[in-house]
FIVO-850380 format. One record per residue (C-alpha): residue in three letters; x, y, z; residue number from 1. Coordinates in Angstrom, 1 decimal, decimal comma, m for minus. Example, Ala and Ser with C-alpha at 12.3 -4.5 7.8 and 13.67 -1.06 7.14 Angstrom:
// residues 2
{residu=ALA&px=12,3&py=m4,5&pz=7,8&num=1}
{residu=SER&px=13,7&py=m1,1&pz=7,1&num=2}
END
This chain:
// residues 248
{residu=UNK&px=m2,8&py=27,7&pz=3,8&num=1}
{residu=UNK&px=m1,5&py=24,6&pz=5,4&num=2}
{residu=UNK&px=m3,2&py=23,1&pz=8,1&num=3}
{residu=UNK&px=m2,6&py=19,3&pz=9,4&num=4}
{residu=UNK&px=m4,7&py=16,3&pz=9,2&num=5}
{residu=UNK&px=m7,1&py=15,9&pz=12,1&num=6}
{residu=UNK&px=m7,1&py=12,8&pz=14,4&num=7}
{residu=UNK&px=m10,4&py=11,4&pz=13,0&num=8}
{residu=UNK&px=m8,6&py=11,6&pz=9,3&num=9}
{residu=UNK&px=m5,7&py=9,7&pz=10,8&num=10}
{residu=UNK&px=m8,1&py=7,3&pz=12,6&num=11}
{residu=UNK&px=m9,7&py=6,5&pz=9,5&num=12}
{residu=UNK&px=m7,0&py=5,6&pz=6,9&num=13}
{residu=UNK&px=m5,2&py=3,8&pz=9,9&num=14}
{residu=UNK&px=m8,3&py=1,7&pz=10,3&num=15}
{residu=UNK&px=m7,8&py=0,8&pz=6,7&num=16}
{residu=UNK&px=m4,2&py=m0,2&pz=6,7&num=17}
{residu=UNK&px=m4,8&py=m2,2&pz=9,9&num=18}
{residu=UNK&px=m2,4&py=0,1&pz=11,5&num=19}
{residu=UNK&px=m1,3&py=2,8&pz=13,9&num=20}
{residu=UNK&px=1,5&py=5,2&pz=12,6&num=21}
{residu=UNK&px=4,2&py=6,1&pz=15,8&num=22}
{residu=UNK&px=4,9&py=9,1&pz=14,2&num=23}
{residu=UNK&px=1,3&py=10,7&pz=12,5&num=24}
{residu=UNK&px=3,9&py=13,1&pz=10,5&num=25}
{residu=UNK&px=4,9&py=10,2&pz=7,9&num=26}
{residu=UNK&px=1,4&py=9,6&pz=7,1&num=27}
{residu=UNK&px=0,6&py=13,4&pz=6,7&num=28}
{residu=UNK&px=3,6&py=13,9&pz=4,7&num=29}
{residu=UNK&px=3,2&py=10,3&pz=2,3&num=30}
{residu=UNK&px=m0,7&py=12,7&pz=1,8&num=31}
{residu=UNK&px=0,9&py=15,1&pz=0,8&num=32}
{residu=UNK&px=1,2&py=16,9&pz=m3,0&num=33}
{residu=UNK&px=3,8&py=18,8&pz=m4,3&num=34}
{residu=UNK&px=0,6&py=20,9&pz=m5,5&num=35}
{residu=UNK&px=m0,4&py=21,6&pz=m2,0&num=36}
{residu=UNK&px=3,4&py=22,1&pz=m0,9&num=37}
{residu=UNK&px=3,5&py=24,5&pz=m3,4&num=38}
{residu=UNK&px=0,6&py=26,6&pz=m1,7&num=39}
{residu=UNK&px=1,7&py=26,3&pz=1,7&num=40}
{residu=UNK&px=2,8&py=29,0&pz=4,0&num=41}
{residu=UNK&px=6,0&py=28,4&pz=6,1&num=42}
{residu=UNK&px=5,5&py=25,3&pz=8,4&num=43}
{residu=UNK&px=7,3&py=25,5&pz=12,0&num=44}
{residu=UNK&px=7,2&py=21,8&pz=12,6&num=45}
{residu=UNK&px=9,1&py=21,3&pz=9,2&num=46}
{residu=UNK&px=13,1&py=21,2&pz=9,7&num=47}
{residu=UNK&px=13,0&py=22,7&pz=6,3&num=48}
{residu=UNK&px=10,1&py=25,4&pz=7,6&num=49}
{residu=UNK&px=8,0&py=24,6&pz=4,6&num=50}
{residu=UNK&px=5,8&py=21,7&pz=4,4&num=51}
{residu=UNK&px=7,1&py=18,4&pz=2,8&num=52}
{residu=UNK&px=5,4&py=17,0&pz=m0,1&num=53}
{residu=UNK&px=5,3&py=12,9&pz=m0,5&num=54}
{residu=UNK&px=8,0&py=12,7&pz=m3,7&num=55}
{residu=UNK&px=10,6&py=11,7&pz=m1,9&num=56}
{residu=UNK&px=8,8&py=9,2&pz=m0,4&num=57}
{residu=UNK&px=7,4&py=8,2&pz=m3,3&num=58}
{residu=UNK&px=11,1&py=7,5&pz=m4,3&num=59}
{residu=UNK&px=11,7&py=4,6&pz=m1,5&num=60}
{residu=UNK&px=8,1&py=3,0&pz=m2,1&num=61}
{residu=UNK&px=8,7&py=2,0&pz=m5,7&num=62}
{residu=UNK&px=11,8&py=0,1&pz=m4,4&num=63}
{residu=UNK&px=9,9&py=m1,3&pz=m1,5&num=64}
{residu=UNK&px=7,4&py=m2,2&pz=m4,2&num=65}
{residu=UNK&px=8,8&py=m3,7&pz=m6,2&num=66}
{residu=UNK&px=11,0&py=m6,1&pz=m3,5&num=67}
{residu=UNK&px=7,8&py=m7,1&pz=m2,0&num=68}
{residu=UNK&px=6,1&py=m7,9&pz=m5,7&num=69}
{residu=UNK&px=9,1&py=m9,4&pz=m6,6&num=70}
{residu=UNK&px=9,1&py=m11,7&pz=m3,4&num=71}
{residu=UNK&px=5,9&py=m12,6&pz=m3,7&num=72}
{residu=UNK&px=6,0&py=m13,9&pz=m7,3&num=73}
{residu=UNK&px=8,9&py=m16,0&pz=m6,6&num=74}
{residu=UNK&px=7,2&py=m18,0&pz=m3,8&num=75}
{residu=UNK&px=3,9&py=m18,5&pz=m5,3&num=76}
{residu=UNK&px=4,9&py=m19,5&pz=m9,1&num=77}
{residu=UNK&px=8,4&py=m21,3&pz=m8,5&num=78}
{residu=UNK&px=8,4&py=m22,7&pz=m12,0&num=79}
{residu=UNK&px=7,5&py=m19,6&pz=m13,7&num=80}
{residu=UNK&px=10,6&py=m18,6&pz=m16,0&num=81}
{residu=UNK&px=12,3&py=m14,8&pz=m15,0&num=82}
{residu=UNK&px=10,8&py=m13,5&pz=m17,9&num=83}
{residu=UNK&px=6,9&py=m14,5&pz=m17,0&num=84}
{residu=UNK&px=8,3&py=m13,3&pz=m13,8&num=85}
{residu=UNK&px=9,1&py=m9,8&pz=m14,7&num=86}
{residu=UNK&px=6,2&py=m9,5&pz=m16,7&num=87}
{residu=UNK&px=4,1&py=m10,2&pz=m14,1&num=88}
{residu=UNK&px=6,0&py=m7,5&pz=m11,8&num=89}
{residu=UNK&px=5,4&py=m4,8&pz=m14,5&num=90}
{residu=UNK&px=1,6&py=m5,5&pz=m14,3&num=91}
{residu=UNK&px=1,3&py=m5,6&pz=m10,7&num=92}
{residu=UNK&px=3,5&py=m2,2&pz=m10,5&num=93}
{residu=UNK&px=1,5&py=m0,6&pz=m13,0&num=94}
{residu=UNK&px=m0,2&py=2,4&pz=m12,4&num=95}
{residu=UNK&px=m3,5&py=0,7&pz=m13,1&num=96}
{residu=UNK&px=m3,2&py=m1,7&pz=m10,7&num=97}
{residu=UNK&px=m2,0&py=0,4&pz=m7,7&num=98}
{residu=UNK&px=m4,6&py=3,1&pz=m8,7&num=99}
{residu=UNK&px=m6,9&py=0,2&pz=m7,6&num=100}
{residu=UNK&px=m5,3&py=m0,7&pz=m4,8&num=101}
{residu=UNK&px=m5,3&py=3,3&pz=m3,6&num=102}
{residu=UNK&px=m9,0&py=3,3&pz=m4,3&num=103}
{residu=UNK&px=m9,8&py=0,1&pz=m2,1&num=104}
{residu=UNK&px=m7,9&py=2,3&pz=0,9&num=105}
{residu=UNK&px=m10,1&py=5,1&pz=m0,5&num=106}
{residu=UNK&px=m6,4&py=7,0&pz=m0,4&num=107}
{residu=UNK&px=m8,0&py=9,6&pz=m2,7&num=108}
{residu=UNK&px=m10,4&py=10,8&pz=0,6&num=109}
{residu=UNK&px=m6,8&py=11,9&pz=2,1&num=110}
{residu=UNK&px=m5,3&py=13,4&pz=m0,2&num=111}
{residu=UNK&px=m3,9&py=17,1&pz=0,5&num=112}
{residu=UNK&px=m4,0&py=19,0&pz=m2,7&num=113}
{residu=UNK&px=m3,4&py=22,4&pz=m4,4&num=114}
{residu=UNK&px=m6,4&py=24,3&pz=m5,3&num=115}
{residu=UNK&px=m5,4&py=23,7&pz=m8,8&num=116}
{residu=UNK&px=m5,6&py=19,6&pz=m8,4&num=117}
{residu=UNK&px=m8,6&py=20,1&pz=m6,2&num=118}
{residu=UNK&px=m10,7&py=21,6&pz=m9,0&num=119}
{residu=UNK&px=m9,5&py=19,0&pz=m11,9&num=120}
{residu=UNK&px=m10,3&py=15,8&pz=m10,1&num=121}
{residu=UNK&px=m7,3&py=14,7&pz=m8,8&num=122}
{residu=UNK&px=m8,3&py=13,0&pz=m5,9&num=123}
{residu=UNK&px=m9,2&py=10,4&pz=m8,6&num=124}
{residu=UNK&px=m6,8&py=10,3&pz=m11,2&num=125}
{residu=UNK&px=m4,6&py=7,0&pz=m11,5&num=126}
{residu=UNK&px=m1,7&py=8,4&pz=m11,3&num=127}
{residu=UNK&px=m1,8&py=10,3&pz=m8,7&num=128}
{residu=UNK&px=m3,8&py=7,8&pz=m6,8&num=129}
{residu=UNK&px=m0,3&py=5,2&pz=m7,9&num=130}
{residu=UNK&px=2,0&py=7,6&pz=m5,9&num=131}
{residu=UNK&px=0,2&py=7,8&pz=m3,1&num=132}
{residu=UNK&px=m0,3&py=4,3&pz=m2,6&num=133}
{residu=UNK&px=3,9&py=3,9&pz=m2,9&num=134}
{residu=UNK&px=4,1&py=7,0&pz=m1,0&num=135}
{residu=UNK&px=2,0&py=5,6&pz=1,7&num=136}
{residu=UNK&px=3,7&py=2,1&pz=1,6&num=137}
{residu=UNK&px=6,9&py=4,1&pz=2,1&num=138}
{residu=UNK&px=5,7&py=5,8&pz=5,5&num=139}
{residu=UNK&px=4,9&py=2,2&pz=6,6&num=140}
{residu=UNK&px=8,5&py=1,1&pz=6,0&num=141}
{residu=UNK&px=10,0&py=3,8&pz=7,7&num=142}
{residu=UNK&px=7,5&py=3,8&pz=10,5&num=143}
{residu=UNK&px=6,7&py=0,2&pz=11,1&num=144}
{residu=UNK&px=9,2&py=m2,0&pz=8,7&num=145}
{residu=UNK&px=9,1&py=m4,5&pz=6,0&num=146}
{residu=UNK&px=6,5&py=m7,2&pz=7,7&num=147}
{residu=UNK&px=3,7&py=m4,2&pz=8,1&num=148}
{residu=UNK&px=4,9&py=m3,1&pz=4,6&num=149}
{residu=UNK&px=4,7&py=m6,6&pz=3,4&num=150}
{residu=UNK&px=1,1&py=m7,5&pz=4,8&num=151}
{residu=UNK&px=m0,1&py=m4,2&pz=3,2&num=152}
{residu=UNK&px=0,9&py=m4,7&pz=0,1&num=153}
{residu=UNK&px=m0,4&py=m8,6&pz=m0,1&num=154}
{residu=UNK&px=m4,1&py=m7,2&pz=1,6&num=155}
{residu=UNK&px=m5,1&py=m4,4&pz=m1,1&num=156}
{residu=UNK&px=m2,7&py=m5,2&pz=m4,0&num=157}
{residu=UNK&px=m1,8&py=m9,4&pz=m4,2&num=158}
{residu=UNK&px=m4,8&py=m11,1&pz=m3,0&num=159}
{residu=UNK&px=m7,1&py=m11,1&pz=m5,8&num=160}
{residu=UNK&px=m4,3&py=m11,2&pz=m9,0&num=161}
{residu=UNK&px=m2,3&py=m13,6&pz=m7,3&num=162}
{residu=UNK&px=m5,3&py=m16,2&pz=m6,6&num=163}
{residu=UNK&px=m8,0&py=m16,2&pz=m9,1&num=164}
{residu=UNK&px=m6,7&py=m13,9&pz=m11,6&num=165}
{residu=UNK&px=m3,3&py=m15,1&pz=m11,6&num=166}
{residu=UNK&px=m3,1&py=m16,7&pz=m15,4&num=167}
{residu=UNK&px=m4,0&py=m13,3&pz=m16,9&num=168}
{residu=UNK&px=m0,5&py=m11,8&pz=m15,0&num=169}
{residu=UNK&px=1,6&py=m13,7&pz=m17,9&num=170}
{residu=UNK&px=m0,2&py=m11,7&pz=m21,3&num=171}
{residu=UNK&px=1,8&py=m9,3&pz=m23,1&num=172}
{residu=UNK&px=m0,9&py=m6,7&pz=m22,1&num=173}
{residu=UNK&px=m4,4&py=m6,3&pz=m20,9&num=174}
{residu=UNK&px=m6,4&py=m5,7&pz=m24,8&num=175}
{residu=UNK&px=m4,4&py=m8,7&pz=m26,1&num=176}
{residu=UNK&px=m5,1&py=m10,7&pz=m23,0&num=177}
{residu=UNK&px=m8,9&py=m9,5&pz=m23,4&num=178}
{residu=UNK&px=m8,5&py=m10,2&pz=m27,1&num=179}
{residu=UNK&px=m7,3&py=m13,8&pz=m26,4&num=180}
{residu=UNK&px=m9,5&py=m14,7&pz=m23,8&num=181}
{residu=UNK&px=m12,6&py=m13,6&pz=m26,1&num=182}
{residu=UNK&px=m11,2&py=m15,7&pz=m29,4&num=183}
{residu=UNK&px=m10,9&py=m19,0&pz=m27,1&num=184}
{residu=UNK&px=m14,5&py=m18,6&pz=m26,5&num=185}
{residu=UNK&px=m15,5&py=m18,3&pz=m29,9&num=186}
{residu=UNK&px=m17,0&py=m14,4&pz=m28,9&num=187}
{residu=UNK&px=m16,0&py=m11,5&pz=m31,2&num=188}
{residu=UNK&px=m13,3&py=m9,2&pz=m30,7&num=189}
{residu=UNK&px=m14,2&py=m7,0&pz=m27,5&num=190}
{residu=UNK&px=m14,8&py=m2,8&pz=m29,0&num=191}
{residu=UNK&px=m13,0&py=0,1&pz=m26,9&num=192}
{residu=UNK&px=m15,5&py=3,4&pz=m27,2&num=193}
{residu=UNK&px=m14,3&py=7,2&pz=m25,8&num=194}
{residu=UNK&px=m17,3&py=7,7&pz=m23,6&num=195}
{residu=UNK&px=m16,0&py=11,2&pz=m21,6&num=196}
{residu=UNK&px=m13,8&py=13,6&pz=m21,6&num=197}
{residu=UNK&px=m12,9&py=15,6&pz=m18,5&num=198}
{residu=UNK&px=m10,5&py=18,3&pz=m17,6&num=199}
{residu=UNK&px=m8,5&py=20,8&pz=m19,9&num=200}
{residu=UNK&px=m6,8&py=19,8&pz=m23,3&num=201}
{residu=UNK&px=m3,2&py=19,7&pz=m20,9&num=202}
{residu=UNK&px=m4,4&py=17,4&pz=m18,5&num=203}
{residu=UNK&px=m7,3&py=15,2&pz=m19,7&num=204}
{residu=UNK&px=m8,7&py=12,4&pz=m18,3&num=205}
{residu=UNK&px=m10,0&py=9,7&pz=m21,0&num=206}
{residu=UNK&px=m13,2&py=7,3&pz=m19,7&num=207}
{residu=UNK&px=m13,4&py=4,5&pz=m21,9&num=208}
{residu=UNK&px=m16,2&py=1,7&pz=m22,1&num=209}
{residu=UNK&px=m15,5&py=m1,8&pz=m23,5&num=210}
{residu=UNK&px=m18,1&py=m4,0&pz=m25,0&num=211}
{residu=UNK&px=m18,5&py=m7,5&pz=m27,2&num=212}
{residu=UNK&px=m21,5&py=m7,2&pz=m29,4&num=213}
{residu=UNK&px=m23,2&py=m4,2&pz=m28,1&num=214}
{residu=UNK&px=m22,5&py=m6,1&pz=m24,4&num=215}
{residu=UNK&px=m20,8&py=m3,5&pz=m22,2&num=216}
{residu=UNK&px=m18,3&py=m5,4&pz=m20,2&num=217}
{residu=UNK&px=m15,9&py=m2,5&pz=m18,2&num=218}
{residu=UNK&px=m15,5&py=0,7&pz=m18,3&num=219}
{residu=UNK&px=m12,5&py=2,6&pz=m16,4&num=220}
{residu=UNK&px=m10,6&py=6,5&pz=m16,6&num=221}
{residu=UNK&px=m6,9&py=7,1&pz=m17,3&num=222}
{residu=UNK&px=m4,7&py=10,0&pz=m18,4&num=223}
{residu=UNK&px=m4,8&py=9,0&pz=m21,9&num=224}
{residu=UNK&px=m6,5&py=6,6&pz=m24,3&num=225}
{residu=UNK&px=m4,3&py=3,9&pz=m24,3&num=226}
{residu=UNK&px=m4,1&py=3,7&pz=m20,4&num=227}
{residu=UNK&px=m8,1&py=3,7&pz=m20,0&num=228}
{residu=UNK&px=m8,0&py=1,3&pz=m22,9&num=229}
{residu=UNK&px=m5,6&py=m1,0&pz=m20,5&num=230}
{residu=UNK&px=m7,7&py=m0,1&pz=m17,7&num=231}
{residu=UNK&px=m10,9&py=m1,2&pz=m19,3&num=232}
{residu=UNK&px=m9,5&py=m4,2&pz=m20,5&num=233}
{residu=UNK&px=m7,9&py=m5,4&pz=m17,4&num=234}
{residu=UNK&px=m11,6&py=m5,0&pz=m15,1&num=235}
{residu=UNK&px=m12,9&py=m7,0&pz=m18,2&num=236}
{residu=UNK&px=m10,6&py=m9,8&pz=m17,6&num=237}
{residu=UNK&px=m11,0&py=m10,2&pz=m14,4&num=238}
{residu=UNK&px=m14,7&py=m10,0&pz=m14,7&num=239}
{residu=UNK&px=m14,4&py=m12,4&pz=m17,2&num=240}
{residu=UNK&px=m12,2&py=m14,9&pz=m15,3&num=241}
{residu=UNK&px=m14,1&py=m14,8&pz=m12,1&num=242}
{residu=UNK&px=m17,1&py=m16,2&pz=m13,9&num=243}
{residu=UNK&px=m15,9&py=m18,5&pz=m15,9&num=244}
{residu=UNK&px=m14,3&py=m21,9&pz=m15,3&num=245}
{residu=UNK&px=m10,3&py=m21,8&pz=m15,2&num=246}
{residu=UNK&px=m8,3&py=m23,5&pz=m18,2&num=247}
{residu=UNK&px=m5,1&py=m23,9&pz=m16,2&num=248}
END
């Protein structure tokens, strides 16, 4: 059964984006999954009469994304090449890296699910916790425009890679970044490990733990190995480079 978001719920998650929605409809609807959607009895206040799931949405933030990434990376490296450039984009657009973002607006709290989602986990999984961040930034767009977009996106998502991790935006990917970053110090190459399984065979979730010489270093979750693999690798780095004195 559908029911709407309740003020408090609103009031929270507007707390955390530093900002107050003119129309609390965007924001349910950016919430909302096609899983729950699917569940939903007719809803009057819909023009459609059935509640409106956040893909469509989720359709204009990717574009809104990626012109605010894109904007940002040409103002703060101005003598990085367009390919270093678009690398860089890719990374920051990642599902990894917005899952983060998602999680540091504790998005997954708001989420309106099926029954189905509910019971797998999928207030956490990265994916889903990627298009509800773009889903989200979209409402913003439409509801506030680019500038309350634009701070958004630079609060939970550019801060941290743009300043002190900014070097690692420019490796080909996160276990050859790890991989390279290890080998400079003379340390030995960094071991990924399968540490859980979750969920059913269609729709796993992979946790994977990475470690240099029996030294655990990260662990993190995606939808398959290679994405927790990237996942792991990426909290390593950035671990790594927080603590240790920058070469460039």
């Amino acid at each position: 059964m559908w029911e709407p978001m309740i003020q408090s719920e609103h009031a929270e998650l507007e707390k955390a984006l530093g900002y107050h929605f003119r129309n609390p409809a965007m924001l349910e609807r950016a919430l909302t999954h096609s899983s729950r959607r699917a569940e939903a009895k007719p809803d009057p206040s819909s023009d459609q009469g059935v509640l409106r799931d956040n893909e469509r949405l989720e359709f204009l933030g990717d574009s809104v994304l990626n012109l605010l990434v894109a904007e940002a990376l040409l103002q703060t490296f101005p003598d990085w090449t367009e390919g270093e450039l678009s690398k860089a984009r890719a990374r920051l657009v990642s599902a990894a890296y917005l899952a983060e973002a998602a999680r540091r607006l504790r998005l997954g709290n708001f989420l309106r699910l099926g029954r189905g989602e509910e019971k797998t986990g999928g207030r956490d999984k990265p994916t889903m916790l990627a298009d509800a961040f773009e889903a989200v930034l979209a409402a913003l767009f439409l509801d506030g425009g680019l500038d309350v977009a634009r701070r958004v996106v630079h609060q939970t998502l550019l801060e941290g890679p743009l300043s002190e991790a900014a070097h690692l935006l420019r490796q080909p990917d996160f276990k050859s970044g790890l991989q390279e970053f290890l080998q400079q110090r003379g340390d030995a190459a960094p071991v990924f490990r399968v540490v859980e399984e979750k969920g059913p065979d269609h729709r796993k979730t992979f946790v994977v733990e990475v470690s240099v010489e029996g030294q655990r270093l990260a662990s993190a979750s995606g939808s398959s190995k290679k994405e927790a693999e990237q996942a792991a690798a990426r909290l390593a780095l950035e671990e790594l480079a927080a603590s240790s004195p920058r070469g460039d």
